[in-house]
C-alpha positions in Angstrom: 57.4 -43.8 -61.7 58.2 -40.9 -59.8 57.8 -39.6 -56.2 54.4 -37.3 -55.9 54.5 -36.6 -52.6 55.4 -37.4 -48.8 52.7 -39.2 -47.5 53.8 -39.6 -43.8 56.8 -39.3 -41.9 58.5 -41.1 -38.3 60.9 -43.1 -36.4 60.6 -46.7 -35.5 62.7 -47.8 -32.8 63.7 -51.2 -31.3 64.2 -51.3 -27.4 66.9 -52.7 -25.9 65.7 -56.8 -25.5 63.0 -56.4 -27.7 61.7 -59.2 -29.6 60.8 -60.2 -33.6 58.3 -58.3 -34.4 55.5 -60.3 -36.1 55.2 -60.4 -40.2 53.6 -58.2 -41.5 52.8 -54.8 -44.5 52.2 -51.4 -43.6 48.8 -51.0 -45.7 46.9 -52.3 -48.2 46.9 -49.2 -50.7 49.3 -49.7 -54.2 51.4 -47.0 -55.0 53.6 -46.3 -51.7 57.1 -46.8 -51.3 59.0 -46.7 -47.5 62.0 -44.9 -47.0 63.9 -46.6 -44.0 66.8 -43.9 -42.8 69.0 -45.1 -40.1 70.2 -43.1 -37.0 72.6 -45.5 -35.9 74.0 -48.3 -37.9 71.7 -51.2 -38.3 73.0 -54.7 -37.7 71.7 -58.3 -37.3 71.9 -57.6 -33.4 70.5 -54.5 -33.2 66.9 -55.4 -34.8 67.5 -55.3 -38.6 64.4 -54.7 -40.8 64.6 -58.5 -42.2 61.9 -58.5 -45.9 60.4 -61.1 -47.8 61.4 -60.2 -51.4 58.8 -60.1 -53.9 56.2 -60.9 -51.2 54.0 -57.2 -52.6 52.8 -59.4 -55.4 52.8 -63.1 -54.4 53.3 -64.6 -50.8 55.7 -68.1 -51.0 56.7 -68.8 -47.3 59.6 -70.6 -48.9 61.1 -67.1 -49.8 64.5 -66.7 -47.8 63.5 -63.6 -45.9 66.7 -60.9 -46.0 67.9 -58.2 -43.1 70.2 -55.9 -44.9 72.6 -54.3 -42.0 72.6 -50.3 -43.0 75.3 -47.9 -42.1 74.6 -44.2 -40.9 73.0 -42.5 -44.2 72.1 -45.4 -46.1 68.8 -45.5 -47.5 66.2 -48.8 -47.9 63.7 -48.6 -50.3 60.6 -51.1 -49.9 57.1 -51.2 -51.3 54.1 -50.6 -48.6 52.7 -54.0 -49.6 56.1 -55.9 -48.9 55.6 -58.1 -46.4 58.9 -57.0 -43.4 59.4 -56.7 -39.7 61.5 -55.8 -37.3 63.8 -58.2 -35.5 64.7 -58.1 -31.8 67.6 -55.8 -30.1 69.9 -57.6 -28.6 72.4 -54.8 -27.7 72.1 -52.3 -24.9 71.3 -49.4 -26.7 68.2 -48.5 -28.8 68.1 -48.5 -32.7 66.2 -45.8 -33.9 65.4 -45.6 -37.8 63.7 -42.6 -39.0 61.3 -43.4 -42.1 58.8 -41.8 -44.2 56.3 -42.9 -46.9 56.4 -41.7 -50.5 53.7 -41.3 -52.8 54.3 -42.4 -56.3 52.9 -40.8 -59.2 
């Protein structure tokens, strides 16, 4: 499939102290991929985007969730209906993550 169109675009940062933030997917509509793009590098402390893989077609809590740490210019691709959240800052400083939505075709 290819990319029709940007669907939306924005930044989603975690605070300095902030906490896990609940489970959960960005919509209920097939067909939309999100493009996490990092402003900072992205580590375990600073509130890494932790996923449930394969949870956009079947939903087994036994799943080991992953929280890929991404350097400056990386690039995460996940499907809208993947379950993900972000976990808590534990650093100083804010983690900023610019993202937008794609449309597939």
């Amino acid at each position: 499939r290819c990319i029709r169109e940007v669907d939306s675009v924005g930044c989603v940062t975690a605070l300095p102290g902030g906490r896990h933030q609940p489970w959960h997917f960005d919509g209920g509509e097939a067909g939309l991929v999100n493009a996490f793009i990092p402003l900072v590098p992205v580590t375990r402390h600073n509130g890494a985007t932790e996923l449930r893989p394969g949870s956009h077609r079947f939903n087994d809590p036994r799943t080991v969730p992953v929280a890929p740490e991404l350097a400056v210019g990386d690039v995460l691709l996940f499907d809208w209906l993947l379950l993900h959240r972000g976990r808590g800052n534990a650093t100083p400083s804010s983690r900023p993550v610019a993202y937008t939505v794609l449309r597939a075709a």
